[in-house]
KEVO-857479 format. One line per field, with one value per residue (C-alpha): residue number from 0; x, y, z. Coordinates in nm, 4 decimals. Layout:
REM residues N
pos: [NUM / ...]
east: [X / ...]
north: [Y / ...]
up: [Z / ...]
REM end
This chain:
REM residues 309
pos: [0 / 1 / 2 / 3 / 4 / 5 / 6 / 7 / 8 / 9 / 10 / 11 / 12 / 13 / 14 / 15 / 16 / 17 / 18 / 19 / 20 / 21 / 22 / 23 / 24 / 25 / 26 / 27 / 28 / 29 / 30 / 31 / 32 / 33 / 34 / 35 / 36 / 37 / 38 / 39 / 40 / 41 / 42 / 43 / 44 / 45 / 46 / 47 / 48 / 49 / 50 / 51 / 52 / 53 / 54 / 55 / 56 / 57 / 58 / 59 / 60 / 61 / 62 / 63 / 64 / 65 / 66 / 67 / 68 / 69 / 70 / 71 / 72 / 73 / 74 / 75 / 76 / 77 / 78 / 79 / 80 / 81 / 82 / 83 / 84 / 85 / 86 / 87 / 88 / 89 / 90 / 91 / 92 / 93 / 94 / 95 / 96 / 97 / 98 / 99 / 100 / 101 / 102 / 103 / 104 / 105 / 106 / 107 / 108 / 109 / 110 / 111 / 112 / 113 / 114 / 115 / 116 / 117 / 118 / 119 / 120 / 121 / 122 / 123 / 124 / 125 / 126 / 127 / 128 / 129 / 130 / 131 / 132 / 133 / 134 / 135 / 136 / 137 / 138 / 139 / 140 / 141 / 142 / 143 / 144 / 145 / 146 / 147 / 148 / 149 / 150 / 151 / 152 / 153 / 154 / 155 / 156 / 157 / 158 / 159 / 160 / 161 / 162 / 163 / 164 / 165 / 166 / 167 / 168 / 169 / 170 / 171 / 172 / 173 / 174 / 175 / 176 / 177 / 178 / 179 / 180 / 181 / 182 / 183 / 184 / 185 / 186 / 187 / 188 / 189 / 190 / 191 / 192 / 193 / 194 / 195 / 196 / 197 / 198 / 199 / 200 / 201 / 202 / 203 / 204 / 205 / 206 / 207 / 208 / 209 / 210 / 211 / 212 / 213 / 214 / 215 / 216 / 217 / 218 / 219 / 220 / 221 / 222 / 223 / 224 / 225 / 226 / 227 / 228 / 229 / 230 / 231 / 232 / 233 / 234 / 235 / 236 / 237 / 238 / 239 / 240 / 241 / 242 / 243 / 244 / 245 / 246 / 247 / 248 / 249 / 250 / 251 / 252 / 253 / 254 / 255 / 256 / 257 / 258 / 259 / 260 / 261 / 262 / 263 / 264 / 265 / 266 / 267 / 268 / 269 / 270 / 271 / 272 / 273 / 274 / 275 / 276 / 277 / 278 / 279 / 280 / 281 / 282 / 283 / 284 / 285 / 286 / 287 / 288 / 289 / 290 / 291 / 292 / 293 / 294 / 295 / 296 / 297 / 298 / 299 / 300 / 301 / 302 / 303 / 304 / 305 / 306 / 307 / 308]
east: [-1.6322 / -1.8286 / -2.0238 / -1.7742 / -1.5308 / -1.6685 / -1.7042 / -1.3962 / -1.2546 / -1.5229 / -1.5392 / -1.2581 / -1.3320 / -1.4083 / -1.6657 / -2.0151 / -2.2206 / -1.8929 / -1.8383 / -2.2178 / -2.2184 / -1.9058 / -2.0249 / -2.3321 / -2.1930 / -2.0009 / -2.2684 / -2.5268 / -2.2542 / -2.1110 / -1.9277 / -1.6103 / -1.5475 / -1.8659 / -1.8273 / -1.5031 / -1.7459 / -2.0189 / -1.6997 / -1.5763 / -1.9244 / -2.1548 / -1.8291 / -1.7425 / -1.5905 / -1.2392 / -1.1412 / -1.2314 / -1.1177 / -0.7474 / -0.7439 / -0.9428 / -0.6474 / -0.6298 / -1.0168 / -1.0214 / -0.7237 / -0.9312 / -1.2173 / -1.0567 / -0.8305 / -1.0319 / -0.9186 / -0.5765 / -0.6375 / -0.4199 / -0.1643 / -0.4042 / -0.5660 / -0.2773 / -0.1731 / -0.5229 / -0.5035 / -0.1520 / -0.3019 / -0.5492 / -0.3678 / -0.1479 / -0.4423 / -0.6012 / -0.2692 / -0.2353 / 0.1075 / 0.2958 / 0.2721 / 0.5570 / 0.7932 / 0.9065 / 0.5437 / 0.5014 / 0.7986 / 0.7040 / 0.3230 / 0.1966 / -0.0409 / -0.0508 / -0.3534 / -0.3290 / -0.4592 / -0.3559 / -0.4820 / -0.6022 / -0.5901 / -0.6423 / -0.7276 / -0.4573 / -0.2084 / -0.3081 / -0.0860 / -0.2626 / -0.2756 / -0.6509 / -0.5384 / -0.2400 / -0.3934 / -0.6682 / -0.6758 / -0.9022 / -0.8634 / -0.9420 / -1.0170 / -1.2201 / -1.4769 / -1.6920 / -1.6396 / -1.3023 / -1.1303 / -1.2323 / -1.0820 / -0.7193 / -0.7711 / -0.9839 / -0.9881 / -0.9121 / -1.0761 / -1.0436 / -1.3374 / -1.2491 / -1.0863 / -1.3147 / -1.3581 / -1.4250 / -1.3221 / -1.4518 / -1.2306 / -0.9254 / -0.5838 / -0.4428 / -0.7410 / -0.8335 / -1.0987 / -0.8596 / -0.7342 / -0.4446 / -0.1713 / -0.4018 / -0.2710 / 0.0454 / 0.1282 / -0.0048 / 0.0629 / -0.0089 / 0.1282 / 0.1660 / -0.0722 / 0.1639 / 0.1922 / -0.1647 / -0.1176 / -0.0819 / 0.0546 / 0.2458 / 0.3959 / 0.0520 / -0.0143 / 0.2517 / 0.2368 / -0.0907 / -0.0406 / 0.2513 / -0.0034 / -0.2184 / 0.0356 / 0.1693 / 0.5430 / 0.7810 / 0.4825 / 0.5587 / 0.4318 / 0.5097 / 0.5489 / 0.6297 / 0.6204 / 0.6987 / 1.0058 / 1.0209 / 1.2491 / 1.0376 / 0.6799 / 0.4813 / 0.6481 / 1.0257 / 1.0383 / 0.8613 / 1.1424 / 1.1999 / 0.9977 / 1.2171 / 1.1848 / 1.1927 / 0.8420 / 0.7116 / 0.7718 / 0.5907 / 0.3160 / 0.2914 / 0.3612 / 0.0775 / 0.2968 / 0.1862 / -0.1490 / -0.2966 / -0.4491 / -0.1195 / -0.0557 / -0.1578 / -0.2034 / -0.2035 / -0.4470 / -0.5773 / -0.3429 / -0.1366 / -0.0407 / 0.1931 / 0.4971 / 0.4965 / 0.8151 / 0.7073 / 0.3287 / 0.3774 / 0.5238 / 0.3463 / 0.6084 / 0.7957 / 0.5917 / 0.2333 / 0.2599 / 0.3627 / 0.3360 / 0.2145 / 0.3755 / 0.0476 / -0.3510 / -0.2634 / -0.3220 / -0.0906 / -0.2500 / -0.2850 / -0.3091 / -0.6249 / -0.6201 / -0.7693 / -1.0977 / -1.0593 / -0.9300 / -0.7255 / -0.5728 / -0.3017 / 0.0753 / 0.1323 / 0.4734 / 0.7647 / 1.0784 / 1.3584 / 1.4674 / 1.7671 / 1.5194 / 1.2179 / 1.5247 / 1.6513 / 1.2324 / 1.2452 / 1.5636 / 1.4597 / 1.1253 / 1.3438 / 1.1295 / 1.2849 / 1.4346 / 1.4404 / 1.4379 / 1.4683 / 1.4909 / 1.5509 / 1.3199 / 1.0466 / 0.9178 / 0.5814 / 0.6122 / 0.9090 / 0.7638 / 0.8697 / 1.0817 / 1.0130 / 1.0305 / 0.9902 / 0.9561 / 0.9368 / 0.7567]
north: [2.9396 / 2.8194 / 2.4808 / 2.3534 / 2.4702 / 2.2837 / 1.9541 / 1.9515 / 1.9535 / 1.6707 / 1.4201 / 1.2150 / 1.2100 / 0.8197 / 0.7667 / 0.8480 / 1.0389 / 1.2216 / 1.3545 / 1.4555 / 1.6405 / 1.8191 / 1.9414 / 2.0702 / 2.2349 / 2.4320 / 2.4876 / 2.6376 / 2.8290 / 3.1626 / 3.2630 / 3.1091 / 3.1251 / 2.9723 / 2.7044 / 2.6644 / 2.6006 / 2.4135 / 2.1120 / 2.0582 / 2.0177 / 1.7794 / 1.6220 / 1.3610 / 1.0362 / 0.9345 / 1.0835 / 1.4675 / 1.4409 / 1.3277 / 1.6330 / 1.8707 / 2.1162 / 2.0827 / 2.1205 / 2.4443 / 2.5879 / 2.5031 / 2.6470 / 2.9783 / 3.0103 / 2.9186 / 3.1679 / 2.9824 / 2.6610 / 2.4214 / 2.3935 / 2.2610 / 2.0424 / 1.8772 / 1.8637 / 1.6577 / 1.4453 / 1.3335 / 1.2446 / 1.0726 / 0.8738 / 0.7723 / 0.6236 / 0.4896 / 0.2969 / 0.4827 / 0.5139 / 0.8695 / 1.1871 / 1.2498 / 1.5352 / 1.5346 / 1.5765 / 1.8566 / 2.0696 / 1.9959 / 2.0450 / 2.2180 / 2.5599 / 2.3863 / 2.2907 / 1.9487 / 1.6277 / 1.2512 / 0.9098 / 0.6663 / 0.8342 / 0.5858 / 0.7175 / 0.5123 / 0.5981 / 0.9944 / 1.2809 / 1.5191 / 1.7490 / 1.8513 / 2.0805 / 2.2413 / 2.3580 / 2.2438 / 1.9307 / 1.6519 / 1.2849 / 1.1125 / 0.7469 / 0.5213 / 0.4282 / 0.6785 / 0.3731 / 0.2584 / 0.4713 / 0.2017 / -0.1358 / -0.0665 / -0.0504 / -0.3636 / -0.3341 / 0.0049 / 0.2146 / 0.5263 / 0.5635 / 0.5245 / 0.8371 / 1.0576 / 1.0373 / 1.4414 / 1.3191 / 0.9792 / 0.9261 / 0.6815 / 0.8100 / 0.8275 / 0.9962 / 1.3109 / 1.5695 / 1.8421 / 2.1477 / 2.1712 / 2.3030 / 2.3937 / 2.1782 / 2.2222 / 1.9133 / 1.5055 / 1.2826 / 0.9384 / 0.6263 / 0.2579 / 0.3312 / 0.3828 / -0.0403 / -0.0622 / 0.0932 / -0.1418 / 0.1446 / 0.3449 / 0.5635 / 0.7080 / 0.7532 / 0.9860 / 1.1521 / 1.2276 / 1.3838 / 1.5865 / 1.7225 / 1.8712 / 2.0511 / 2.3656 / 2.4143 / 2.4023 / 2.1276 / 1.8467 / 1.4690 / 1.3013 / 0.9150 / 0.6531 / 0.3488 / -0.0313 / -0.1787 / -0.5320 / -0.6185 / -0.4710 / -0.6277 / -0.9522 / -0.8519 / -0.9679 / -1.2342 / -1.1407 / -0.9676 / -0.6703 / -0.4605 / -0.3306 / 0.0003 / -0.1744 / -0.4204 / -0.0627 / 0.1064 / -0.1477 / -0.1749 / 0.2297 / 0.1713 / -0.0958 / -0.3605 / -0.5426 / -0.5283 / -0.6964 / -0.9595 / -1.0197 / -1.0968 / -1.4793 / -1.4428 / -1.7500 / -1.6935 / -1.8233 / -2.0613 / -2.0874 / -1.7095 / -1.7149 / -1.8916 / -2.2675 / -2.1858 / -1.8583 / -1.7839 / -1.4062 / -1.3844 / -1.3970 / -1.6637 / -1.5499 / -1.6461 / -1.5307 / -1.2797 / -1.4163 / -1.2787 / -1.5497 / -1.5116 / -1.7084 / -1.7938 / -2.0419 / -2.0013 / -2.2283 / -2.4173 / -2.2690 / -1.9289 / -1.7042 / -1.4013 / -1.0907 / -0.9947 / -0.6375 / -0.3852 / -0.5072 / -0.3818 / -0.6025 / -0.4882 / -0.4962 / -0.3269 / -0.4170 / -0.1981 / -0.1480 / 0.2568 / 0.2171 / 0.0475 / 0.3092 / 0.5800 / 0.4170 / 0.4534 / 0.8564 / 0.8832 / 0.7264 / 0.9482 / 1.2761 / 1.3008 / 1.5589 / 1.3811 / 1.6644 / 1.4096 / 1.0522 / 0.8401 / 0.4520 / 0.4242 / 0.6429 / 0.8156 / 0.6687 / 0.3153 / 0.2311 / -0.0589 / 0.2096 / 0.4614 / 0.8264 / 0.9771 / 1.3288 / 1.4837 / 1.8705 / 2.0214]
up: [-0.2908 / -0.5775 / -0.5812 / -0.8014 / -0.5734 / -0.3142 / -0.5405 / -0.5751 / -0.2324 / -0.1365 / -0.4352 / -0.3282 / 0.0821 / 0.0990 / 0.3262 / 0.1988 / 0.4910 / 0.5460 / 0.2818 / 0.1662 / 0.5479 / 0.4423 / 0.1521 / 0.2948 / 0.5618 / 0.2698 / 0.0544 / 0.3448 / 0.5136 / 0.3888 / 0.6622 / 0.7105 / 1.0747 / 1.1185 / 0.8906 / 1.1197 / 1.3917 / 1.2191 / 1.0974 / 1.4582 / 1.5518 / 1.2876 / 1.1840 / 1.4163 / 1.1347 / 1.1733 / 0.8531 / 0.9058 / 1.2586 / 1.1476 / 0.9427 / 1.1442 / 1.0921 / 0.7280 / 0.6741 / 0.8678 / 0.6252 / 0.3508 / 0.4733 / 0.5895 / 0.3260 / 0.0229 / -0.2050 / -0.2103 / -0.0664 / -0.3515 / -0.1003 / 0.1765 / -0.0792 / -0.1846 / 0.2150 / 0.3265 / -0.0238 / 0.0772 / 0.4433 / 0.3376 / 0.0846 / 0.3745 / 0.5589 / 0.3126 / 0.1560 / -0.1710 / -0.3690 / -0.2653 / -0.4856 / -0.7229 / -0.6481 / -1.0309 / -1.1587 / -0.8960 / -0.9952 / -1.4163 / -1.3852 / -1.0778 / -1.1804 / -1.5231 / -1.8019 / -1.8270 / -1.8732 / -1.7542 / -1.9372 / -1.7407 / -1.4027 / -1.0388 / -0.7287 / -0.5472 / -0.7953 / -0.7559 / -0.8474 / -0.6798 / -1.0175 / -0.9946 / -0.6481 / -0.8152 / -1.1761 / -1.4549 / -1.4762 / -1.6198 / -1.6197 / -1.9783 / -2.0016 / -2.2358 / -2.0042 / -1.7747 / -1.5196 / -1.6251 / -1.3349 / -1.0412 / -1.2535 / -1.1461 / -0.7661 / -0.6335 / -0.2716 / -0.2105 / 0.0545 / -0.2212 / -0.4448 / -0.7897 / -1.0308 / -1.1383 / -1.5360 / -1.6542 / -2.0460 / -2.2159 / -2.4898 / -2.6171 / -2.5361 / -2.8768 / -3.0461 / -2.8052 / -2.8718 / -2.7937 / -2.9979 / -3.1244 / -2.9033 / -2.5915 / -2.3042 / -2.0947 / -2.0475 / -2.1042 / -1.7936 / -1.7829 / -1.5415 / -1.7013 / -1.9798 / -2.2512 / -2.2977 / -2.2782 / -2.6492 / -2.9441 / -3.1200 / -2.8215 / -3.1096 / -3.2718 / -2.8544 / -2.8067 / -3.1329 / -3.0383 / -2.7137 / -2.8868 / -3.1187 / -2.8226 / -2.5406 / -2.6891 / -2.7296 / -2.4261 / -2.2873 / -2.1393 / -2.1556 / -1.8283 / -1.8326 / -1.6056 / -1.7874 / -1.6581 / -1.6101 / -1.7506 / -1.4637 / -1.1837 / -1.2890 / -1.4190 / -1.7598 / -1.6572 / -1.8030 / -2.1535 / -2.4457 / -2.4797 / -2.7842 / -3.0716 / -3.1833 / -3.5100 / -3.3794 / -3.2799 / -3.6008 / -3.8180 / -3.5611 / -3.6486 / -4.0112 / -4.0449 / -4.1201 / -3.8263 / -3.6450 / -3.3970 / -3.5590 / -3.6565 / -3.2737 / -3.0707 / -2.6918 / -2.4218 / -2.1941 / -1.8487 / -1.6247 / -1.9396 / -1.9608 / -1.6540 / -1.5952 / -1.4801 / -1.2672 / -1.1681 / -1.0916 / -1.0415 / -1.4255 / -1.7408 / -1.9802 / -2.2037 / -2.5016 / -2.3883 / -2.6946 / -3.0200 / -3.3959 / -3.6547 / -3.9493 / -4.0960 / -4.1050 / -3.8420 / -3.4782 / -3.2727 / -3.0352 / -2.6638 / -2.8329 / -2.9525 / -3.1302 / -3.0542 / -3.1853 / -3.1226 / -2.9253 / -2.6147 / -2.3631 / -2.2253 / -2.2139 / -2.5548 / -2.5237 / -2.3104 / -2.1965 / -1.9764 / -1.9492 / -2.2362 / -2.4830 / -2.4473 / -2.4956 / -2.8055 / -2.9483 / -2.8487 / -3.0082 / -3.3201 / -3.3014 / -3.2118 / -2.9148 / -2.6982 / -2.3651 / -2.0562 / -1.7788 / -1.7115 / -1.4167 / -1.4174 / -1.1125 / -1.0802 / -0.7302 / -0.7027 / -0.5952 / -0.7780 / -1.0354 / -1.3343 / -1.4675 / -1.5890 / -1.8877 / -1.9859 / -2.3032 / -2.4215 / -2.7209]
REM end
């Protein structure tokens, strides 16, 4: 078992001195049966004890331990209160090269166990800004870059997974044109995307796949865009809703009072969708549809696209 090896089985383990004392354990001890020995013994936090089982399986069966991996990640996302693994993005992308955008520890697929796979994200930091209060530490960024510009070849990934990222794009279709140009053919790009109905977006239109195409064309940009912000961003009647106006395009110089445009990048939910709506936009692209699901299997907030090279 390499050190690598063993940096990835401990990264993730949330509790500090745990996790450095399994790791060292690994890294000083070459025989496995000992190390067997060493866990039960030094190892005494909650955590390891819970999955005393697993930790041996991994230990004694490291030369094909993905399956143990993924069993002690799934425990410990059960303790810890994380959203479940998807069975979909297991039987598309398990054993594959991948990548995901925007990855969240709470929010894990458990990819990194089954295959290679790297995280990207804009920020080396960015991974711990979608889970306040969790008792998971944050994802682990391995590539700093933005989503629709990545410093990959060609045709050299199996697959491009992200969860509700896609809106985050102004231009969602330069974002998945992108991550077309980078799996090889018969790849996949696995999406679950917001439903408008299930989220702070419900009451908020719906995007045309016209809006979208002259975002992609140029025609509109974002500084062609007015945003409430603050109190006034969410719905008098409704606090847990943004109002239906707290995106607007100005069709002049003029911004309306309550309203500021953006002064660069953002990344609010520029996009909204309901499952028909996003199919009608991969349709009009001649994106390749191979599975879709109005209500996704992670926590249900989303729905699931799947396209094929």
């Amino acid at each position: 078992m390499t050190e690598q090896d063993i940096n990835n089985i401990v990264w993730w383990i949330p509790f500090r001195k745990t996790r450095n004392s399994l790791r060292n354990i690994l890294l000083t001890i070459s025989d496995n049966s000992k190390a067997v020995s060493d866990t039960n013994q030094l190892i005494n936090d909650k955590v390891i004890n819970q999955t005393n089982r697993l930790v041996k399986n991994i230990i004694l069966y490291n030369n094909d331990n993905s399956r143990m991996l993924g069993e002690l990640e799934a425990e410990l996302e059960a303790e810890y209160g994380a959203f479940p693994q998807s069975k979909l993005a297991h039987q598309y992308l398990d054993g594959l090269n991948g990548i995901e955008i925007g990855a969240s520890s709470f929010n894990s697929y458990g990819l990194r166990r089954t295959g290679k796979y790297q995280n990207v994200d804009y920020s080396a930091y960015h991974g711990g800004r979608w889970q306040p209060g969790s008792s998971l530490p944050t994802a682990r960024v391995d590539v700093v870059a933005c989503g629709d510009n990545l410093p990959f070849d060609d045709n050299s990934l199996d697959y491009v997974l992200s969860s509700h990222v896609i809106e985050h794009f102004f231009d969602p279709i330069k974002a998945i044109e992108e991550w077309f140009r980078v799996i090889k053919k018969g790849g996949y790009i696995f999406m679950i995307v917001p439903h408008k109905e299930r989220t702070f977006d419900r009451l908020r239109p719906l995007t045309s796949v016209e809006e979208l195409l002259d975002r992609h064309s140029a025609k509109l940009t974002e500084t062609d865009y007015a945003w409430k912000t603050g109190q006034e961003q969410m719905d008098k009647n409704d606090k847990s809703s943004l109002c239906k106006d707290v995106m607007i395009v100005c069709d002049n110089e003029i911004t309306p009072e309550g309203y500021v445009r953006p002064d660069g990048w953002s990344d609010r939910h520029h996009s909204v969708w309901k499952t028909e709506n996003f199919v009608e936009l991969c349709n009009a692209m001649k994106w390749n549809i191979v599975e879709r699901h109005d209500v996704d299997d992670k926590e249900g907030s989303g729905f699931t696209i799947v396209l094929q090279k």
